[in-house]
C-alpha positions as CSV (number, residue, x, y, z in Angstrom):
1,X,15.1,94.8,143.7
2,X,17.0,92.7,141.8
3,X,18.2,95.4,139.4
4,X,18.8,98.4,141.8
5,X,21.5,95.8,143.5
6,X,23.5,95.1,140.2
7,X,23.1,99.0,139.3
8,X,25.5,99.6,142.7
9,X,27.4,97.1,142.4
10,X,28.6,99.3,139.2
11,X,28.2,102.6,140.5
12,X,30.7,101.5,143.4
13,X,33.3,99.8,141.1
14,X,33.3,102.8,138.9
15,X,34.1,105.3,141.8
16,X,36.9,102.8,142.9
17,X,38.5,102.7,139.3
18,X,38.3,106.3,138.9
19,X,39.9,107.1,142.4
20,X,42.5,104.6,141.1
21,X,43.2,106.5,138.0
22,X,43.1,109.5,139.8
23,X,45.6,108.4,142.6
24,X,47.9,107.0,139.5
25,X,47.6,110.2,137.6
26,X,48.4,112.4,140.4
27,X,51.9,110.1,141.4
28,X,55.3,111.1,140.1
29,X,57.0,108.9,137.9
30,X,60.4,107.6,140.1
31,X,63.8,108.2,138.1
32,X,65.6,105.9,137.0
33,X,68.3,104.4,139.6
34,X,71.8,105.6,139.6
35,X,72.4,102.1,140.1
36,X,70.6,100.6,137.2
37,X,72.2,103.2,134.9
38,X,75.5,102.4,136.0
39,X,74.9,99.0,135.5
40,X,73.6,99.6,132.0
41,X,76.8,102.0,131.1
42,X,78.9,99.2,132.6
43,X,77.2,96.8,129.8
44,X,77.9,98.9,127.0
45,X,81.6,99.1,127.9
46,X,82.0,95.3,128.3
47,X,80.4,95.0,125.0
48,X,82.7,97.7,123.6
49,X,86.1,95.9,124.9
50,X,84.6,93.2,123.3
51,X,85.1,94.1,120.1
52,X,88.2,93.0,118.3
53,X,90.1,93.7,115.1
54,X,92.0,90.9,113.0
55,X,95.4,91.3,111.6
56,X,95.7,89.8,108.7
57,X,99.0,88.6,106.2
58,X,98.1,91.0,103.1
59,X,99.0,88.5,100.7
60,X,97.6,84.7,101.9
61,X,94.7,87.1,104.4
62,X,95.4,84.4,107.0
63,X,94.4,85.5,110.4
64,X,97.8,86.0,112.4
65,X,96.2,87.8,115.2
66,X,92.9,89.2,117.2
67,X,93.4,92.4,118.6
68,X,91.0,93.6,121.4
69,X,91.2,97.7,121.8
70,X,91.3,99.4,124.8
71,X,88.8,101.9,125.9
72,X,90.2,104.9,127.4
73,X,93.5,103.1,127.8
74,X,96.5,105.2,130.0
75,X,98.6,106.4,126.6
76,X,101.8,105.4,127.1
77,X,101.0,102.2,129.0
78,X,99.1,101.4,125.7
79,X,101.7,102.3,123.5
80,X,104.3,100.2,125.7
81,X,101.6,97.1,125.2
82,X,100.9,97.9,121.1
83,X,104.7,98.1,120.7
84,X,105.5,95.1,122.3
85,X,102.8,93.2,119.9
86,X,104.2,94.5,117.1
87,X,107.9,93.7,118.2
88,X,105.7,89.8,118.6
89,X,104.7,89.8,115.4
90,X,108.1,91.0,113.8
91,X,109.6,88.0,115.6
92,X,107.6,85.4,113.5
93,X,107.5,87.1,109.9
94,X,110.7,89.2,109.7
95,X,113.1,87.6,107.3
96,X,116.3,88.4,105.6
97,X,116.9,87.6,102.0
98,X,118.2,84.4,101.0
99,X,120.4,85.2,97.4
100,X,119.9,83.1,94.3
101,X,122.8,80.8,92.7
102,X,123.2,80.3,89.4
103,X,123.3,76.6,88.8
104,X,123.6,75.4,85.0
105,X,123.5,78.6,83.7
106,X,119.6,79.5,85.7
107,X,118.7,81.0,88.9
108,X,117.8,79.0,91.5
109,X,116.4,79.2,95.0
110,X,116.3,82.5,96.8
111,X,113.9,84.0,99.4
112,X,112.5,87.9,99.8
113,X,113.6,89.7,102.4
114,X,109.9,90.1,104.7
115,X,110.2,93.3,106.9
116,X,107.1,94.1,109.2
117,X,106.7,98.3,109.5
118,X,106.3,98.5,113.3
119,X,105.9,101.9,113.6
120,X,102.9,101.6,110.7
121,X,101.3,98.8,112.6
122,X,101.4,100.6,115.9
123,X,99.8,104.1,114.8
124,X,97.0,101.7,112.9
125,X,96.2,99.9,116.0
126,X,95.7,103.0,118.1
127,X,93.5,104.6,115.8
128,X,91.5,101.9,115.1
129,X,87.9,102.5,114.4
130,X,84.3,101.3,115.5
131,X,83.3,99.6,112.2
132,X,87.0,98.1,111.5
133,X,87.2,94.3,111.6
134,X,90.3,94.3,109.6
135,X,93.6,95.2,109.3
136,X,96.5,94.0,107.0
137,X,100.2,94.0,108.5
138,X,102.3,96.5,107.0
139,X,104.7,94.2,105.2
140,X,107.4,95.5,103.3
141,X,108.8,92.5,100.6
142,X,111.9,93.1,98.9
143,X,112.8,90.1,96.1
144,X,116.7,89.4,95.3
145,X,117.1,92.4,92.7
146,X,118.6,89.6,89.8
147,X,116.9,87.7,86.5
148,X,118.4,85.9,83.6
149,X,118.9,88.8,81.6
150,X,121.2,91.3,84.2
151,X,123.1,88.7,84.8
152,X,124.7,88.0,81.2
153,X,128.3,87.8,81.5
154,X,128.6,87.8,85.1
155,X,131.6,85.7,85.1
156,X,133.4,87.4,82.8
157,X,136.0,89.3,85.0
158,X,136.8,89.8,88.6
159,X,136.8,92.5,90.1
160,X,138.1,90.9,93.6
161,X,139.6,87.7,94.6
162,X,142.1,86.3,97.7
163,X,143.3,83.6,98.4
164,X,144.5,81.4,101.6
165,X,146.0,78.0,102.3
166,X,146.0,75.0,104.7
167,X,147.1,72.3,105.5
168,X,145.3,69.5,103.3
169,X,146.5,66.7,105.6
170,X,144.2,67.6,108.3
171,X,140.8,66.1,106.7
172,X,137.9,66.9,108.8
173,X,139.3,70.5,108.1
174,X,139.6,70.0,105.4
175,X,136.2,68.8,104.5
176,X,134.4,71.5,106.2
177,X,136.1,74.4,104.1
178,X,135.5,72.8,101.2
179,X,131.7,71.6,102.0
180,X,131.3,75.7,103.2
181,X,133.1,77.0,100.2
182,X,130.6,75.1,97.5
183,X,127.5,76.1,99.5
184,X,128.6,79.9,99.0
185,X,129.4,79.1,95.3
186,X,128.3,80.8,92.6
187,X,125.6,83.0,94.8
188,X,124.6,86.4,92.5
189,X,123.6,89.1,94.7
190,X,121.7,92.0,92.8
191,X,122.3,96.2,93.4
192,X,121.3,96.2,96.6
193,X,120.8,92.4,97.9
194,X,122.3,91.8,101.3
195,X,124.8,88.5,102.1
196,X,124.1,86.5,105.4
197,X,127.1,83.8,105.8
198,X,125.1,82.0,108.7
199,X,121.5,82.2,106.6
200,X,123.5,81.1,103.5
201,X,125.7,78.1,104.8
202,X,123.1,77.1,107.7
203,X,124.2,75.4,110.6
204,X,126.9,73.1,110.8
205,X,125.7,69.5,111.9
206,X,127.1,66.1,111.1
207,X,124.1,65.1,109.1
208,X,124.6,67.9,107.0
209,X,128.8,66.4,106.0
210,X,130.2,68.8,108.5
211,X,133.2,67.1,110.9
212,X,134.7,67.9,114.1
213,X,137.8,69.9,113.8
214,X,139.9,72.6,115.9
215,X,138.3,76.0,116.2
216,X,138.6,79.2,118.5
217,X,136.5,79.4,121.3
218,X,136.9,81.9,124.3
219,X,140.6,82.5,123.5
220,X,141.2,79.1,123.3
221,X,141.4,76.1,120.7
222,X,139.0,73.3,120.8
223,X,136.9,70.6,118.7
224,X,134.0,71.2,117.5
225,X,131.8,70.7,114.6
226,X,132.5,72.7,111.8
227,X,136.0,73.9,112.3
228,X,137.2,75.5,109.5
229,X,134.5,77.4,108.5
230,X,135.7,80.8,109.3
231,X,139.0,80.3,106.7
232,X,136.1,80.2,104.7
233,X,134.5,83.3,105.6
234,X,137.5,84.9,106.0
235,X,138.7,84.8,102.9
236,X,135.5,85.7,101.1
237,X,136.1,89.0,103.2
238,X,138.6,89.9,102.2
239,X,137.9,89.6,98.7
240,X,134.5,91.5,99.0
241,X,136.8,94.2,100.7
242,X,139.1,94.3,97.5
243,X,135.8,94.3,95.5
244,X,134.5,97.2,97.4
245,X,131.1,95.9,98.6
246,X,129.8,97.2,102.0
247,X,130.4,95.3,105.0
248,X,127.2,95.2,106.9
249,X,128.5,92.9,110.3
250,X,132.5,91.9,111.0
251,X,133.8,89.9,114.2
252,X,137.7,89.3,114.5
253,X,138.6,86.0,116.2
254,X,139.9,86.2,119.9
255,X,143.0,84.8,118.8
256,X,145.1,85.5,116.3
257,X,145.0,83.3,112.9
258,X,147.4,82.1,110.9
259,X,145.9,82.1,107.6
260,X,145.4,86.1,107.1
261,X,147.2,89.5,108.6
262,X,145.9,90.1,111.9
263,X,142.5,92.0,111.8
264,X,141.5,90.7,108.3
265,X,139.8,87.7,109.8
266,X,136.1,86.7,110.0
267,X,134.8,84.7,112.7
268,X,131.3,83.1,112.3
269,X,129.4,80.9,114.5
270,X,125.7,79.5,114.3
271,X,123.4,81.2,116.1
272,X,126.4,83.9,117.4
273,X,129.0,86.3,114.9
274,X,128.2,86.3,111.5
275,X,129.5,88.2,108.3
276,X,127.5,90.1,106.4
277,X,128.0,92.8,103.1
278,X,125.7,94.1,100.9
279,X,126.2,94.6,97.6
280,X,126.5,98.1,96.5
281,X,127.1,98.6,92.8
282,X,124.5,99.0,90.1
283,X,124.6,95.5,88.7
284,X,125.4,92.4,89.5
285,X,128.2,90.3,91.2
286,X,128.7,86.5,91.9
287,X,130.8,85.0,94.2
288,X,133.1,82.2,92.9
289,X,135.4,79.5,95.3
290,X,138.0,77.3,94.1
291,X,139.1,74.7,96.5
292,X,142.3,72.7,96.1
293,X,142.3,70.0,98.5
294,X,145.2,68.4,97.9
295,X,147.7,71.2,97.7
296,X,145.5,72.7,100.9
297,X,144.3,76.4,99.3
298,X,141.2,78.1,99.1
299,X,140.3,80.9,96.8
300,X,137.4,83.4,96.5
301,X,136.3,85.4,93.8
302,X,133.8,88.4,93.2
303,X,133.1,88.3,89.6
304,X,131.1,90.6,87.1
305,X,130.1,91.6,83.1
306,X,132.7,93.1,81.4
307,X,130.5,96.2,80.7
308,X,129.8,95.9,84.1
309,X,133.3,96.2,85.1
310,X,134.3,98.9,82.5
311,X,131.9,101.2,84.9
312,X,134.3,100.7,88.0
């Protein structure tokens, strides 16, 4: 009795698994939600935009920026947004040459010109690709074009020079023409190397020796620090003029000077006008300044080699 019980017990479970199986196997398998695909698409895009790209210095490799690319971006929103990153960048590495001086007969100081290629930068970011994690500014570096051996003779002969006076009795004038005219002494700008008044001199600050003197502001004459300065600058014009050099960047006072012809002036100011040339030739030049405070004069020379000179 015992046994017959068990035995249905098993005969009615197996009929009850196999109409299980046979209810399973005759089901259709439900797609997959439109919502749980969209949610999954949605996931790969976040973890796409989450990529980023650094942009490195080529030279130290220092990270300067992490740039996250856009996917399916509107094309010339993007290209608005990539140029003004580039446009950041070239705010903090752009910088313009700083020319040597030759100091007991060596070259001294100096700084390389940094240029970032914008444009360069721009097309790499937009075509950036799925396996890049790196990408090295474009920088263009461009070293004062000058050593010890070009410059041999370099003060052998001038090849412009002008001269201006003033009046020696007003010393804080004084001071600042002189203090301007032996910070610009003795610069040698190679074939090519560019001349920044502003980057060279600096700013003009009492810490730094300048005084307060008259100068020409909006049409009229005040104090200020640094008065002066622009006899300085204006007579190295004009002898870069009669030395033939390229003027890059000229701005006339808004008065009229007494110390050169109308028109031949240039006005300088920190952080405003500046005067800049470029050196043109194929070799060298130095500038030279004589200063003669007590008779009140101020002289500029552009000096070169002799062979140099013989080419002109």
């Amino acid at each position: 009795m015992y046994k017959k019980y068990v035995s249905s017990i098993v005969l009615l479970l197996m009929v009850t698994g196999c109409s299980s199986s046979m209810t399973s196997g005759n089901q259709k398998e439900e797609p997959l939600s439109v919502r749980g695909m969209a949610t999954n698409t949605s996931q790969l895009v976040e973890k796409a935009v989450e990529l980023s790209v650094d942009l490195i210095h080529p030279t130290t490799q220092e990270i300067l920026h992490s740039f996250t690319p856009k996917i399916n971006p509107k094309p010339e929103e993007y290209v608005k947004e990539l140029n003004k990153l580039a446009d950041g960048l070239a705010d903090k590495l752009d910088q313009p040459m700083i020319p040597v001086k030759l100091s007991n007969g060596q070259l001294t100081n100096g700084q390389s010109r940094v240029v970032l290629d914008e444009e360069k930068l721009v097309e790499s970011l937009k075509n950036v690709r799925a396996l890049d994690k790196t990408i090295a500014l474009p920088l263009q570096e461009e070293s004062p074009n000058v050593t010890q051996e070009t410059i041999k003779g370099i003060d052998e002969i001038v090849i412009g020079s002008y001269k201006t006076t003033f009046n020696a009795n007003v010393w804080g004038r004084t001071e600042n023409i002189a203090l301007s005219a032996n910070t610009i002494n003795q610069i040698v700008l190679g074939p090519g190397d560019r001349f920044y008044f502003n980057l060279v001199v600096g700013e003009r600050t009492p810490a730094r020796g300048y005084q307060k003197a008259k100068e020409i502001v909006n049409k009229e004459f005040v104090e200020g620090i640094g008065g002066g300065i622009c006899q300085t600058s204006s007579t190295l014009y004009n002898a870069v003029a009669e030395a033939g050099l390229e003027i890059l960047e000229l701005h006339s006072h808004s008065l009229s000077v007494g110390y050169v012809p109308a028109g031949r002036d240039a006005t300088v100011s920190w952080g405003g006008p500046d005067f800049k040339f470029m050196n043109n030739k194929d070799y060298p030049v130095m500038i030279k300044t004589i200063v003669n405070k007590s008779s009140g004069s101020i002289e500029v020379q552009i000096l070169a080699s002799k062979q140099a000179a013989a080419k002109i």
